[in-house]
C-alpha positions in Angstrom: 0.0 0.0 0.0 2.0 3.2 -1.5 0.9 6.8 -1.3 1.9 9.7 -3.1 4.2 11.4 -1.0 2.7 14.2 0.5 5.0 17.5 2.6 4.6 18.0 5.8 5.4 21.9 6.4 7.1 22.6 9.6 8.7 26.3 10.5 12.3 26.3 13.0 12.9 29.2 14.3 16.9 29.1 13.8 18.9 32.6 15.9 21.6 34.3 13.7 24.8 34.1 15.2 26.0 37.7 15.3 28.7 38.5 13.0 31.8 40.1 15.0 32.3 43.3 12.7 36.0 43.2 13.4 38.7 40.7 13.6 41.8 40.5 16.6 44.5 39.3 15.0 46.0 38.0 18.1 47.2 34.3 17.0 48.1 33.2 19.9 44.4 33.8 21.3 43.5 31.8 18.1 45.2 29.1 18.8 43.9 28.5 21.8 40.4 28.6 20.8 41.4 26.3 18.4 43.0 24.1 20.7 39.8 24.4 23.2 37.5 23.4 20.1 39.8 20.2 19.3 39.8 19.0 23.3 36.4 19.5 23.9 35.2 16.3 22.7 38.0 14.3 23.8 37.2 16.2 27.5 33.3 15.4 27.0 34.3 11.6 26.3 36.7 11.1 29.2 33.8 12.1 31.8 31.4 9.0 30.5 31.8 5.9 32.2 30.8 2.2 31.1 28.7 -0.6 33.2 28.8 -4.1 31.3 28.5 -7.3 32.3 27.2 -10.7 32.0 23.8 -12.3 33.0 23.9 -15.9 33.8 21.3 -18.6 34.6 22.1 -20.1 38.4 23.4 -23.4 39.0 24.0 -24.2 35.2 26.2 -21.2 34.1 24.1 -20.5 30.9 23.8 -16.9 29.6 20.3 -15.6 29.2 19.6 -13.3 26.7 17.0 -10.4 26.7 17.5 -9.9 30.1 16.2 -6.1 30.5 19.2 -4.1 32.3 18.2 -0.8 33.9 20.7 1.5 35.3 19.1 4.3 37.7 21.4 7.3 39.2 21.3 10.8 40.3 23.5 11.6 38.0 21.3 10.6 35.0 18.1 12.1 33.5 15.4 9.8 33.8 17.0 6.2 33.0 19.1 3.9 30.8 17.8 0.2 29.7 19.7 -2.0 27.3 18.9 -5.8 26.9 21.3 -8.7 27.2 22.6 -10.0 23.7 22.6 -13.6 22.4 25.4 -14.2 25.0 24.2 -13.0 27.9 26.4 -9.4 27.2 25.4 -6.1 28.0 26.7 -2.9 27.6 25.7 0.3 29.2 28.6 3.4 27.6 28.2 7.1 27.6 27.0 7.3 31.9 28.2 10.1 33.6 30.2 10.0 36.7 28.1 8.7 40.1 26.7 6.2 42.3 24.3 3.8 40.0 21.8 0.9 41.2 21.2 -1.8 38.1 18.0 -3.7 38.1 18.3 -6.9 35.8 14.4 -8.6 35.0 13.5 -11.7 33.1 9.9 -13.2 32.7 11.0 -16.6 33.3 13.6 -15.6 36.3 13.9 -13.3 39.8 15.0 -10.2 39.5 17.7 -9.1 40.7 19.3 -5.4 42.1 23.0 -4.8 42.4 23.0 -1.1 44.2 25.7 1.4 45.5 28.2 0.8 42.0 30.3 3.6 41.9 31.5 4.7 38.7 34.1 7.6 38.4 34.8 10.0 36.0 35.7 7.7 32.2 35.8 4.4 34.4 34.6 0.9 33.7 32.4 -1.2 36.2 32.0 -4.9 35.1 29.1 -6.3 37.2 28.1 -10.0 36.1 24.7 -11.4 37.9 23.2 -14.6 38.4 19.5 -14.8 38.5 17.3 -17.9 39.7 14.8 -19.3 37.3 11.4 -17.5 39.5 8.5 -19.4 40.7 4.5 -18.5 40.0 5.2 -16.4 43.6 7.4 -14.0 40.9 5.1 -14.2 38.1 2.0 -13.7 39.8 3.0 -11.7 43.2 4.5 -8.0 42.6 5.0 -5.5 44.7 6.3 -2.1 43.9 9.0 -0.3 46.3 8.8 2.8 48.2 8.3 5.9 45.8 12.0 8.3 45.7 10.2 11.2 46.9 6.6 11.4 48.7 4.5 12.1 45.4 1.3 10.0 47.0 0.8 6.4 47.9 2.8 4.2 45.1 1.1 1.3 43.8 1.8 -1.7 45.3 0.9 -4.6 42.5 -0.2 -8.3 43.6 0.6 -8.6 47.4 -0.3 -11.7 49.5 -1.6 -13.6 46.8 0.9 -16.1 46.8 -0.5 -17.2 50.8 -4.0 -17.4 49.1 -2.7 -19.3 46.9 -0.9 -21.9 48.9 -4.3 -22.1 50.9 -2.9 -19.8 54.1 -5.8 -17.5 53.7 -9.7 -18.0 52.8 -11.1 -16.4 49.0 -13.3 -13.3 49.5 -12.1 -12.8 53.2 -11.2 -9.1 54.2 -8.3 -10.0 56.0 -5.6 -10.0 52.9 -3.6 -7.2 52.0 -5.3 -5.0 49.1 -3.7 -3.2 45.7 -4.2 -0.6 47.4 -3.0 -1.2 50.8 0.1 -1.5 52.5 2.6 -4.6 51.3 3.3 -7.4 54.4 7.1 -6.7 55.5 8.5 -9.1 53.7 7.4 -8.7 50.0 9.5 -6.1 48.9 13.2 -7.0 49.5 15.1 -4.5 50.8 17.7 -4.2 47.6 15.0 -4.0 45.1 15.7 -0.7 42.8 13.1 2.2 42.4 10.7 2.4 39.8 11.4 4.7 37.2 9.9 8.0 38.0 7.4 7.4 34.5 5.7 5.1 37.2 2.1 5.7 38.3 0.8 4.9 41.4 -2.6 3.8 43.2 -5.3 6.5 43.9 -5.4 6.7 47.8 -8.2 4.8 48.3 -9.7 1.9 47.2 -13.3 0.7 48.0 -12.6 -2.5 46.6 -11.0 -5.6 49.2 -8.2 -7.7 47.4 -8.4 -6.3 43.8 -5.3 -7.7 42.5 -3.1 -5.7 39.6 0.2 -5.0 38.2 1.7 -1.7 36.6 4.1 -1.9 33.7 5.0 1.3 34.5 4.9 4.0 31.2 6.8 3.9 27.8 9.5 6.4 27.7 10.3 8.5 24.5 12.9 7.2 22.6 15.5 9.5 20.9 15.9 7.6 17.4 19.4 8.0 17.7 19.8 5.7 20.1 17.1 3.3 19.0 15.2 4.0 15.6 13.3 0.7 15.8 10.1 -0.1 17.8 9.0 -3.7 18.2 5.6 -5.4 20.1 3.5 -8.0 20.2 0.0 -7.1 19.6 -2.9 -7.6 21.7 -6.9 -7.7 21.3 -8.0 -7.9 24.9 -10.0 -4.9 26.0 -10.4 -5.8 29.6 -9.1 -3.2 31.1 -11.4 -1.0 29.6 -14.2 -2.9 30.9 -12.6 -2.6 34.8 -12.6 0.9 34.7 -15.8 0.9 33.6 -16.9 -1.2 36.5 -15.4 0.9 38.9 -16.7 4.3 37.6 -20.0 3.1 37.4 -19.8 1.9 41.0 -19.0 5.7 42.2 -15.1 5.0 42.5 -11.5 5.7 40.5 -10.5 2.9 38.7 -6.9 1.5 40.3 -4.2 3.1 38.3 -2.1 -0.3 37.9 -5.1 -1.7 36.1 -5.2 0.9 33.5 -3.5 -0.7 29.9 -4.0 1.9 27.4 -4.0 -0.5 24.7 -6.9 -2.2 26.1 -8.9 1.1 25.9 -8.2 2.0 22.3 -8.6 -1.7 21.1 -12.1 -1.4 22.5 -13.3 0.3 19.6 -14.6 -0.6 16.2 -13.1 1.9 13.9 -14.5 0.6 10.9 -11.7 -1.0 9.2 -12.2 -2.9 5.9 -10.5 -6.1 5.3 -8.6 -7.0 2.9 -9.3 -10.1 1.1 -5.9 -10.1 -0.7 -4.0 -9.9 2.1 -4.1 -11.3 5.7 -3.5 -7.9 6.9 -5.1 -4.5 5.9 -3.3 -1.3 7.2 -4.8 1.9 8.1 -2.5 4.9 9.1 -3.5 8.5 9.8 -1.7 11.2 12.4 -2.3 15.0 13.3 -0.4 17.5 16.0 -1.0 16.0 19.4 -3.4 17.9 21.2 -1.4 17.8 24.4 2.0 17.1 23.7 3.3 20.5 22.3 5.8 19.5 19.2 4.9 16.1 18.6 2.3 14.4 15.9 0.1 11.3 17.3 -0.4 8.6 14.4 -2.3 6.3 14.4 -1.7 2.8 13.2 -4.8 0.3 12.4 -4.9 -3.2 11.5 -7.4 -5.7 10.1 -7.4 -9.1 10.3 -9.3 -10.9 7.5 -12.8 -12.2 8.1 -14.5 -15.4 8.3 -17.7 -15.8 7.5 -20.0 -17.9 9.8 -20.4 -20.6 7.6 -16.4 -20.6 6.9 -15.6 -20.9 10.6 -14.1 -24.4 11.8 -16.0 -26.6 14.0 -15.4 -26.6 17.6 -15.1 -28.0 20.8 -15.0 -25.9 23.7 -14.7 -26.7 27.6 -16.0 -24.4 30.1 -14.3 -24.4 33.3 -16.5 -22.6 35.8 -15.1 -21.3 39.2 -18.4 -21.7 41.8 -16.3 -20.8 45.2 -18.1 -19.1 47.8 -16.6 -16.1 46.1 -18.8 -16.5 43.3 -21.9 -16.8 44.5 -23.7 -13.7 43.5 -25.8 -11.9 40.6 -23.0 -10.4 38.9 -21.2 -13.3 39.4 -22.0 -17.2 38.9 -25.5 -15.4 37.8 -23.7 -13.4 35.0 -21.5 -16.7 33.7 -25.1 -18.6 33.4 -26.4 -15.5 31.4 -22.7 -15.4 29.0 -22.7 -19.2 29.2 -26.9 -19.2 26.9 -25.8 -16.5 24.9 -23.0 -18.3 23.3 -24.9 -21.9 23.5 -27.4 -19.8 21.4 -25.0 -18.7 18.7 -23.5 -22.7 18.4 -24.4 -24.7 15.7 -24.4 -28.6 14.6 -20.8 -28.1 14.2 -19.8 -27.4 18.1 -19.5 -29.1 21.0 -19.8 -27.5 24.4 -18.3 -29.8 27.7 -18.6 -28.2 31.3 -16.7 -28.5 34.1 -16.6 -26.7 37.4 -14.1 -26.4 40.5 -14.7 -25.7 44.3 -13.3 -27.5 46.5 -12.8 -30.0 44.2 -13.3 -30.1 40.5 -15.6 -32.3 38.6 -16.9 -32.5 35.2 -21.2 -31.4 34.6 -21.4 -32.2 31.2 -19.1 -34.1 28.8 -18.7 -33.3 25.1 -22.9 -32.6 24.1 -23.5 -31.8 20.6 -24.4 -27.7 20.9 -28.0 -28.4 18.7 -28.8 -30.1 22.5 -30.2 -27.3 23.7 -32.0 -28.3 26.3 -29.3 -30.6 27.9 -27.1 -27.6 27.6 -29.3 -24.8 29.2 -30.4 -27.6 32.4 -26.3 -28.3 32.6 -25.9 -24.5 32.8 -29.1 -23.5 34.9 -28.0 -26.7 37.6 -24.8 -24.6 38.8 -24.6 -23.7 41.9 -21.7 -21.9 44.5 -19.7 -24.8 46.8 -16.2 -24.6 48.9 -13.6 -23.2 48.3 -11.2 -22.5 45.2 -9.2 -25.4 43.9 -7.9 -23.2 40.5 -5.3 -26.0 39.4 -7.7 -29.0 39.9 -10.1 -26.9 37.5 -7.6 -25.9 35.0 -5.9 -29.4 35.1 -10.0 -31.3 34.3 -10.7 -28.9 31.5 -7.2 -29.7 29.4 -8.1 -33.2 30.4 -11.5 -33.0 29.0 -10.0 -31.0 25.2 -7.1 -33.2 25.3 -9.2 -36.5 25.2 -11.8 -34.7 22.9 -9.2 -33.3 20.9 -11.0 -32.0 17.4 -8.8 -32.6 14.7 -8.9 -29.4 12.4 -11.2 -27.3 14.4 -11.2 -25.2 17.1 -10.0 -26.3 20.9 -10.4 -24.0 23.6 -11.0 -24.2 27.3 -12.8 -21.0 28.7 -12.5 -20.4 32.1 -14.7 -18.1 33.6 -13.5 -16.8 37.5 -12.7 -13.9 39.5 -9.0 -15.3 39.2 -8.3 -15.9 43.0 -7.1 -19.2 44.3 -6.9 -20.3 47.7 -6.6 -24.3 47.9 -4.8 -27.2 46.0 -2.0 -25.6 44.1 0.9 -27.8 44.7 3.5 -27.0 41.7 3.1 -23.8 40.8 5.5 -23.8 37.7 3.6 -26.5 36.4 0.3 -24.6 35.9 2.4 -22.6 33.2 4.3 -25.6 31.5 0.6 -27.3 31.5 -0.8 -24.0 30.0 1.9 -23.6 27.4 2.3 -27.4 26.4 -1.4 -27.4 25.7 -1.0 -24.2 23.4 1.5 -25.6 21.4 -0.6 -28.8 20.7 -3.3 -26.4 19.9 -6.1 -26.2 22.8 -5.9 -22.5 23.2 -7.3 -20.3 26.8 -9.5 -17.9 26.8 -9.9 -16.4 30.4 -12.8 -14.6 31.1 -13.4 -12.8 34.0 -16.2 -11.6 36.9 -16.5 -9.9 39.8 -15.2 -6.3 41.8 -13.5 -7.2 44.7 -11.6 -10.3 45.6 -10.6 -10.3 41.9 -6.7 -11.4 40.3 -6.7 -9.1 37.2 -2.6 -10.4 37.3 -3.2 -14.3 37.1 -6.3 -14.2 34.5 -4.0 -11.7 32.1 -1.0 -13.9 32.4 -3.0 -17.5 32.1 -4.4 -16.1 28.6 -1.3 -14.9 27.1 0.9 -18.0 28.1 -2.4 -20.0 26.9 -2.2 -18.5 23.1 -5.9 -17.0 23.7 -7.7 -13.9 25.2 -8.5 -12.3 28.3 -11.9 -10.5 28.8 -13.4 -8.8 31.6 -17.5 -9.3 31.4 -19.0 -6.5 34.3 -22.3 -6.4 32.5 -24.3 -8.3 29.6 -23.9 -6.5 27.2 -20.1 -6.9 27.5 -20.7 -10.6 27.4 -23.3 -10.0 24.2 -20.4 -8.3 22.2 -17.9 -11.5 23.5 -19.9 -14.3 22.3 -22.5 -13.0 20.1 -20.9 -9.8 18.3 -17.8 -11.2 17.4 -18.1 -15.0 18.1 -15.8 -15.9 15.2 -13.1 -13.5 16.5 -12.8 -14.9 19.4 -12.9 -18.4 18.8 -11.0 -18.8 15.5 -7.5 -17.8 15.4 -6.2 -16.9 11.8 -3.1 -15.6 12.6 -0.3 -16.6 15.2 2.5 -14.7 16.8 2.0 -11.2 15.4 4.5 -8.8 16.1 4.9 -4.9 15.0 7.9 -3.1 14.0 8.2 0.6 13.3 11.4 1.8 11.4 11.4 5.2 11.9 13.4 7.4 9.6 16.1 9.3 12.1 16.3 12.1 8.8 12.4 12.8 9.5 11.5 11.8 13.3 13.7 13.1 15.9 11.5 11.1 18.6 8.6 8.6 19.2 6.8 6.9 22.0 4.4 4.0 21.6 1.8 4.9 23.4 0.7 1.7 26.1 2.0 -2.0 25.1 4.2 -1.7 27.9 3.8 -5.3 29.0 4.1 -6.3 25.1 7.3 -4.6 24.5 9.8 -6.8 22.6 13.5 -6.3 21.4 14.3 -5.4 17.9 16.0 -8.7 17.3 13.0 -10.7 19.0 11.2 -9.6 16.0 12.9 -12.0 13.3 13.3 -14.9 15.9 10.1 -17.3 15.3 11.2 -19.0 18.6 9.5 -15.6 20.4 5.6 -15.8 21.1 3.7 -12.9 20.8 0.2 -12.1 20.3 -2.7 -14.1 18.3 -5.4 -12.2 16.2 -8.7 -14.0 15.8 -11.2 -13.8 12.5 -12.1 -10.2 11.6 -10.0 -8.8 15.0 -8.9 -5.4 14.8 -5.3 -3.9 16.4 -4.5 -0.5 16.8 -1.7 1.2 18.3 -0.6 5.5 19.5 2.0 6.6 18.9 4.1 9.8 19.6 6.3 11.3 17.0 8.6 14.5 17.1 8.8 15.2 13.8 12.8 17.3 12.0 12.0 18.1 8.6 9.6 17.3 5.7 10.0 13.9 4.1 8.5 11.7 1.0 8.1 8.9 4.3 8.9 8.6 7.8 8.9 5.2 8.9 8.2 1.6 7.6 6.0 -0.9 9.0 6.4 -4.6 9.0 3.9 -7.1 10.4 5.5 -10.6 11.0 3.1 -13.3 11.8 2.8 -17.2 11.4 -0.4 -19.0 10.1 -3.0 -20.7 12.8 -0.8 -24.2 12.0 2.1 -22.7 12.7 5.5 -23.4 10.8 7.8 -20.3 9.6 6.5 -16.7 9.8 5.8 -14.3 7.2 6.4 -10.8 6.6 4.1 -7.7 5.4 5.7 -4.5 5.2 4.4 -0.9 4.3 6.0 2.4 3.7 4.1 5.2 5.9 4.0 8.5 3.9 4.4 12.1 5.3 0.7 12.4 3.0 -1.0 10.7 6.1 -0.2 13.7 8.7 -3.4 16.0 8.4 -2.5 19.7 9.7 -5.0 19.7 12.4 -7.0 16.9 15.3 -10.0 18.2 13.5 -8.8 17.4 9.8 -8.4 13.7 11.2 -11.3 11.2 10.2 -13.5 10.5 13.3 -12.4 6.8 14.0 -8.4 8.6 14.2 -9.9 10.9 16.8 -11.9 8.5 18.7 -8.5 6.1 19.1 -6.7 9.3 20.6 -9.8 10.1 23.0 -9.1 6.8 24.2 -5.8 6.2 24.6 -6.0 10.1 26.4 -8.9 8.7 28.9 -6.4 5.7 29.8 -3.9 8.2 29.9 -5.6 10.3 32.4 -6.7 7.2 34.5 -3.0 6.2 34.8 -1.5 9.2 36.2 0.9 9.7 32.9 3.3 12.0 32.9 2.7 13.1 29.0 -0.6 14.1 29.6 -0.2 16.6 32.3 -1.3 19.5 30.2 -4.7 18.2 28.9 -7.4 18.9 31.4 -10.6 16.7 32.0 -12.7 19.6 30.5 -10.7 19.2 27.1 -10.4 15.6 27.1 -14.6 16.5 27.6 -14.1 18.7 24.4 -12.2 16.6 22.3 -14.3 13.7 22.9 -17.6 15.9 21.8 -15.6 16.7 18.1 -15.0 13.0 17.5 -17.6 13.8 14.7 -20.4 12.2 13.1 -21.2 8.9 12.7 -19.6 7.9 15.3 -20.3 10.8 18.1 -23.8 9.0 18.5 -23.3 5.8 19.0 -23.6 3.7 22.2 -20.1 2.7 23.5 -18.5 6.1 22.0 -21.4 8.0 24.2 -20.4 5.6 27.0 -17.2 6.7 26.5 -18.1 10.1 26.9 -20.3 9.5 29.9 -17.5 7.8 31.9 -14.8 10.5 31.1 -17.0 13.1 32.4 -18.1 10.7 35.6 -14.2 10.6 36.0 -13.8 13.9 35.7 -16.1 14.3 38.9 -14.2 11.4 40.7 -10.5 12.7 40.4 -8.9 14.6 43.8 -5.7 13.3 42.7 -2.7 16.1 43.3 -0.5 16.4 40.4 2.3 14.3 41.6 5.0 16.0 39.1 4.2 19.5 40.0 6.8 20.2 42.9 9.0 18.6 40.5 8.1 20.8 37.7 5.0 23.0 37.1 3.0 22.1 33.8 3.5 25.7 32.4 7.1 24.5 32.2 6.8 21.1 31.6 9.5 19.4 29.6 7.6 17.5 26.4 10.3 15.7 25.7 12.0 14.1 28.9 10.5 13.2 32.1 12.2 15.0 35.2 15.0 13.7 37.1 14.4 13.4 40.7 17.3 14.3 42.8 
């Protein structure tokens, strides 16, 4: 897809150097100016310092690559992050002189602070680590450290669920540490390295008991000197979107940690057509960022081809059913049984439907039942009913059981399982719950989590079970939201027709000085990851949609200014392929309201996310304007329901937020810095 290159105008305002009107013809005052000039850089160079080191697995000495190496001083501005090459390597050159604390993280292993390095003036630290391969108590339990300065409570992640989880602790009692409350003594350890100061933290109340999240923190901007190339995996859920909507409609701010701005602008149809030539159609459009001063948002869409109902394979799907205590209540075990006959209703002689359901125990209500049984389906369904407590990994374990034995050859495998994502009996081997989740993926029985309930809910574990499970996570808080999961777009989320989909921007360093992706923070891969078909990422089901934000700061006027490529594998698997398309200066309209309404709508909601989150980079838009913007979104789209949902919750937010502006004392908005976050001293 080529475009005529369009030209982007843009005005510098560059001083004249004044022009002495007379010359001293003093050489050797020459010569020393000369010989200043000449030394300067070899001065400049000799007061930079290099960390570098090697990361290595414990107990059998292997390197581990794309371990995520971030080196945090007073003496730097904001903070540096390099990965860990094929051989466990990394390298961190140009640091100025001072005392520097490196945090080294890994998905699959602890992480690990070294703190108190010193590094003088054009010296060389080399700092090798061992890490040890981490348990589901690291995956699942997080807990963020103290803030550097006292900008508000800092949010404290997944605390105590790791006793639930063992069975120390009873599901839905108040006695468990919140998200919101203070961490037990011993679940931060005491050499863990601050957050970055991008990182947003809780609002200071919560009215909702053992609400269980995790922050990512916030995507830096990235000087495309350093780094012109920007890679993720993509992602369809849109749960978060749906929690803050439960939370605002229940009178309260939604938890910060929860907010994934990706989530927000994914739940949106912006009416992309579909290519039937390709697997992929792209739609790309940008204007000048309404609160960023300098910088362009574009906006990047894509389409994944549709399937028709009659083209959609046959399936068998097993619903595991969480009916704890917890669960017993309306918009809980009453709203599964209200999901579970919509989607029996959309099923047809090609689908099977098998139930299963833990408590204290797990046991299977019905086996594989053709879905044209009806009413054998709707009495298994309507017999449910709330017993014990929460045996998670006995209920997982039956409902791989159940698709593995039933395996459909050719058609579509998936275990559902429907909880508020909190365990508190019968997990025994932790690690295994992943291995069992990802060795059924690869055989092809995908997860779909979907997940109920405010309060005594694991946001964390039901996220993470879906993306190690090859499927999607979804947050149902009314029926409706169910309706549009299993009804709306039934084919898109059971039939995967693409695998492992990764983005890459290649942004042209003669055209964008800049860029920040806006959300994807726990998606974010590295540029080499991209290529490497040993890397999971993201599956897109029939007709799914992806968009993405991002930030540019734009030098001069260009025929292009970056490339895309989409790499993704085919539902069977085997080698990836590659589509790759040249974005055009054309596609940059001069103004927010030049932009086509869906364009505008995707920036409204990545903003409202934005806002929710406590983001640095939105500092200088105001609840009113966000308000504003969201009423110029335009027609057709102004009118219809979720995009005037949309603008009923911003302005219901708008009346909920007392939070202080935790950057001010750092630095006032009318002198905000648009392109660095502040250092905090």
């Amino acid at each position: 897809m080529r475009h005529d290159a369009g030209r982007i105008r843009m005005m510098a305002l560059i001083p004249m150097p004044e022009v002495a009107s007379t010359m001293k013809p003093v050489l050797s005052s020459l010569l020393c100016c000369a010989l200043l000039l000449l030394s300067a850089p070899a001065l400049a160079q000799a007061q930079t310092g290099t960390i570098h080191g090697t990361v290595t697995a414990a107990a059998i000495n292997d390197p581990i690559p794309l371990v995520v190496v971030t080196a945090s001083s007073p003496a730097l501005q904001g903070e540096r992050v390099v990965q860990t090459d094929a051989q466990g390597q990394y390298v961190l050159s140009g640091l100025p002189a001072g005392v520097y604390t490196l945090l080294f993280e890994h998905q699959d292993f602890r992480a690990k602070a070294r703190q108190n390095l010193l590094l003088s003036e054009g010296g060389t630290l080399h700092v090798n680590v061992t890490l040890e391969v981490s348990t589901m108590e690291e995956i699942v339990v997080t807990s963020g450290p103290a803030p550097l300065i006292d900008l508000g409570a800092i949010g404290r992640g997944v605390s105590g669920f790791f006793e639930r989880l063992a069975g120390s602790g009873n599901k839905g009692s108040q006695g468990g540490t919140t998200a919101s409350g203070p961490p037990p003594s011993n679940t931060t350890p005491p050499h863990q390295a601050p957050p970055p100061p991008e990182r947003t933290a809780l609002p200071p109340q919560q009215p909702f008991a053992d609400m269980y999240f995790k922050s990512y923190g916030v995507n830096p901007t990235i000087d495309t000197e350093e780094e012109r190339f920007s890679t993720f995996s993509v992602d369809v859920d849109r749960a978060s979107y749906a929690l803050a909507r439960s939370y605002l409609e229940r009178g309260a701010l939604p938890d910060e940690q929860a907010m994934r701005v990706e989530e927000f602008v994914n739940s949106f149809d912006y009416g992309y057509e579909s290519d039937p030539e390709s697997p992929f159609s792209v739609h790309v459009e940008g204007f000048p960022s309404p609160s960023r001063k300098g910088y362009h948002v574009v906006h990047i869409g894509l389409k994944a081809r549709e399937v028709s109902r009659q083209q959609r394979k046959p399936s068998h799907l097993v619903f595991v059913i969480d009916v704890s205590g917890s669960m017993d209540l309306e918009n809980r075990l009453g709203l599964v049984k209200q999901s579970l006959r919509l989607l029996v209703n959309e099923l047809d002689e090609r689908d099977r439907v098998s139930i299963a359901v833990y408590g204290t125990t797990a046991h299977t209500v019905l086996g594989p039942t053709r879905a044209t049984e009806k009413r054998k389906l709707m009495a298994a369904i309507d017999s449910l009913e709330s017993e014990g407590s929460t045996n998670a990994q006995a209920g997982i374990e039956l409902g791989y059981t159940l698709a593995s034995e039933h395996f459909l050859e050719g058609g579509i495998n998936r275990v559902i399982l429907c909880s508020d994502g909190v365990a508190n009996n019968g997990i025994t081997d932790a690690d295994g719950i992943w291995q069992r989740v990802r060795g059924q993926a690869a055989r092809g029985i995908t997860l779909t989590t979907v997940g109920f309930g405010m309060g005594n809910y694991n946001d964390v574990l039901m996220e993470r079970l879906a993306q190690v499970g090859e499927g999607n996570y979804a947050y149902v808080d009314q029926l409706e939201e169910a309706r549009r999961l299993f009804v709306g777009n039934l084919a898109g989320t059971l039939q995967v027709v693409a695998k492992d989909v990764k983005l890459q921007l290649e942004f042209d360093r003669k055209a964008v000085a800049r860029y920040r992706l806006v959300g994807y923070e726990n998606r974010m891969l590295a540029k080499e990851q991209f290529s490497d078909d040993r890397v999971d990422a993201g599956e897109v089901g029939a007709g799914h949609a992806v968009t993405a934000i991002y930030e540019v700061k734009l030098r001069e006027p260009t025929p292009s200014f970056a490339t895309l490529r989409i790499r993704y594998k085919a539902p069977e698997g085997g080698d990836s392929r590659l589509v790759e398309k040249e974005l055009p200066a054309s596609i940059l309209r001069p103004a927010y309201g030049r932009a086509a309404p869906p364009t505008r709508l995707s920036y409204v909601a990545a903003a409202f996310a934005e806002k929710l989150r406590g983001s640095y980079w939105v500092r200088p838009l105001t609840w009113s304007q966000l308000v504003s913007l969201w009423e110029e979104v335009g027609e057709p789209l102004h009118d219809r329901p979720d995009v005037a949902e949309l603008g009923s919750l911003i302005r219901k937010a708008q009346t909920l937020d007392r939070r202080a502006d935790r950057f001010e004392q750092l630095v006032p908005v009318s002198t905000m810095d648009f392109d660095r976050v502040p250092a905090i001293k």
